[in-house]
N, C-alpha and C positions, 0 to 999 in steps of 0.2 A: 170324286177325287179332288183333292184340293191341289192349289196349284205346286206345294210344297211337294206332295208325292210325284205328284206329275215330273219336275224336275229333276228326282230325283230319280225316278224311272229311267228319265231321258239320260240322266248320266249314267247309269246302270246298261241300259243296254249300248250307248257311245261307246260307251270303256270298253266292254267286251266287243263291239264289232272292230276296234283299232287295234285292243288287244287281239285280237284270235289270228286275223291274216298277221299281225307284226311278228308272231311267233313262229306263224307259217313261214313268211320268206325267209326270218332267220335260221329258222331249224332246218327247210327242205326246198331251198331255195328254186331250184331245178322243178319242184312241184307246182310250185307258185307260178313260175312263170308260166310253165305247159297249161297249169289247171285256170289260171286266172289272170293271168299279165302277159298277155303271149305279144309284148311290144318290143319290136327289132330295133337293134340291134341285143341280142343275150348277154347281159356282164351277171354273174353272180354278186360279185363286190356289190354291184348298186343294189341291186336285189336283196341284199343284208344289209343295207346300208337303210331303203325305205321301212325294213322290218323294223329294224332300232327305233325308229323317229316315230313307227306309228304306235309301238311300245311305249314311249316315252306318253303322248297324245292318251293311250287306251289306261295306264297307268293315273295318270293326272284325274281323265274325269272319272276311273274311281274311285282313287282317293276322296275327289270334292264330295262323291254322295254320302260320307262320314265327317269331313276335318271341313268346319268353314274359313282357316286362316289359307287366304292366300299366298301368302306368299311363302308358306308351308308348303300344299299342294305344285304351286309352282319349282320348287326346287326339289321336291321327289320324281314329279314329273320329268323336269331336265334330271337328274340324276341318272332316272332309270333308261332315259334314250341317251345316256354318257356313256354307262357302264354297256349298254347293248351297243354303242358304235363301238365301244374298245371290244368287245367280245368279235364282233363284224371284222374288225381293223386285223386281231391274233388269228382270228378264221383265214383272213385269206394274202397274210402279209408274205404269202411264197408266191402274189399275183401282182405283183407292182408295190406302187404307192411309195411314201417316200421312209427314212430308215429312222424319222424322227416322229412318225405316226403314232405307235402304241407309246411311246412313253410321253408324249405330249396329251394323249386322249385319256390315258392313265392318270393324270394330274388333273386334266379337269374332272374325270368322272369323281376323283380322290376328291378332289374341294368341292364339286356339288353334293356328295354324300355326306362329308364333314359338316357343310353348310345344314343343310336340312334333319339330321341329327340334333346339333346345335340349337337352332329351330326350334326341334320338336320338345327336345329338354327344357329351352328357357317358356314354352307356354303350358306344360305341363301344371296343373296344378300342384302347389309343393304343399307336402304334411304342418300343418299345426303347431 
């Protein structure tokens, strides 16, 4: 195996071990903690909150095992842990937090998704 695959293994199976629990606490947050995080004190919020971020992480390295532009990867990556905190943020904005939360997490997820679109367009090879 050359070291090229190797890498790309390793990104392959990162992405999916950050991806798989980040979906777990966000989608059954209460499972997560019972089945695998059973650290005291219990807030849901955090627990949606670690999902997002480790989405954004499992997102990122597997993006990199296809796209070698950084700073591409990098901003799908953040994108995708923006949109999943804003998702965490509307989940549970009847448990706290503050009343400028979703539309400020909303604006960044808005301009990291704008950004890395952007991005993706201007390295696209263009037709002839």
């Amino acid at each position: 195996m050359t070291i090229d695959r190797l890498v790309t293994l390793v990104l392959l199976l990162g992405g999916l071990f950050f991806l798989g629990p980040g979906l777990w606490a966000l989608l059954d947050p209460d499972s997560f903690y019972r089945e695998l995080a059973p650290f005291e004190p219990y807030n849901r919020h955090f627990v949606h909150d670690i999902g997002a971020f480790q989405i954004g992480i499992g997102v990122a390295l597997l993006l990199a095992a296809w796209w070698s532009d950084a700073k591409l990867i990098v901003l799908a990556g953040a994108a995708a842990a923006a949109v999943a905190h804003l998702v965490s943020h509307v989940m549970d904005n009847d448990h706290g937090g503050n009343d400028t939360d979703v539309p400020v997490f909303a604006i960044v997820a808005a301009v990291l998704l704008v950004t890395a679109l952007a991005r993706w367009i201007s390295t696209r090879p263009q037709p002839a």
